[in-house]
C-alpha positions as a printed Julia matrix, in Angstrom:
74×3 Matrix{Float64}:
 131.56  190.69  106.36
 132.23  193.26  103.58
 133.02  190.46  101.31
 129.48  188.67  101.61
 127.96  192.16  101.22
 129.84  192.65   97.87
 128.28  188.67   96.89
 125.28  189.67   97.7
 125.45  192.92   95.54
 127.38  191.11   92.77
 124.55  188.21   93.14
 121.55  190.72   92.84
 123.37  192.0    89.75
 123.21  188.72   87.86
 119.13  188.1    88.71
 118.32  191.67   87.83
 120.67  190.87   84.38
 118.59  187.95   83.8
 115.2   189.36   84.31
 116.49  191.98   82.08
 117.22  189.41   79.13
 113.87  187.28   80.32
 112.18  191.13   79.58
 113.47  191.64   76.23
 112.79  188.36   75.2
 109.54  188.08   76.33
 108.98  191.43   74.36
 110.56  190.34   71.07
 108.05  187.1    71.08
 104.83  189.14   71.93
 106.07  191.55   68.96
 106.21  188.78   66.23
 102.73  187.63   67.72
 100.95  191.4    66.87
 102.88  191.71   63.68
 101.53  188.0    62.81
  97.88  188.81   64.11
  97.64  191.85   62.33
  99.12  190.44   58.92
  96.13  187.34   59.71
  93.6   190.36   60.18
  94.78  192.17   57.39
  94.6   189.33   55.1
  91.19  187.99   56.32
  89.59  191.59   55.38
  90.86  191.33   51.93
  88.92  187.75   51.81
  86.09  187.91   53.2
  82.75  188.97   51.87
  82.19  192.87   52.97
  78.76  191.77   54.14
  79.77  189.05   56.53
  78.49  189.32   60.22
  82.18  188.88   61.66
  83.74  192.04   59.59
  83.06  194.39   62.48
  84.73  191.92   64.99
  87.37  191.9    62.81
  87.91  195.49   62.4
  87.83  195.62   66.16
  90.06  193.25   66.78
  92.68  195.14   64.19
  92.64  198.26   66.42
  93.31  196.31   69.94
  96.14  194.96   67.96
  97.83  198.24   66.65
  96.98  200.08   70.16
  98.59  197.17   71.92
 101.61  197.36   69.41
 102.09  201.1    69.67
 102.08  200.47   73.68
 104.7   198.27   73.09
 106.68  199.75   71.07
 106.52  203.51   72.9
């Protein structure tokens, strides 16, 4: 019996490993994404015309991206 416990335990181990890799990768990939975003964002203010009706929707959408990348990164 003690030996199907210590499976069990060893098994657990593994899955928790896993989801532990799955985690970090899953973080990694949504990093590159904000970094990428905010680059596209950044870029996009530099060409487009100061007086264009999307700039504010722009500048919004630049400060969901760095609050989402300093949750991340905390």
């Amino acid at each position: 019996m003690s030996q199907s416990g210590s499976r069990g335990g060893a098994a657990c181990l593994q899955v928790a490993g896993r989801l532990a890799v799955i985690i970090a990768d899953m973080k990694i990939i949504n990093l590159l994404y904000l970094v990428t975003a905010q680059a596209f964002y950044k870029w996009a203010m530099r060409e487009i015309n100061p007086l264009h009706p999307d700039v504010p929707r722009i500048m919004l959408r630049q400060q969901e991206l760095s609050e989402q990348f300093r949750r991340i990164s905390a």
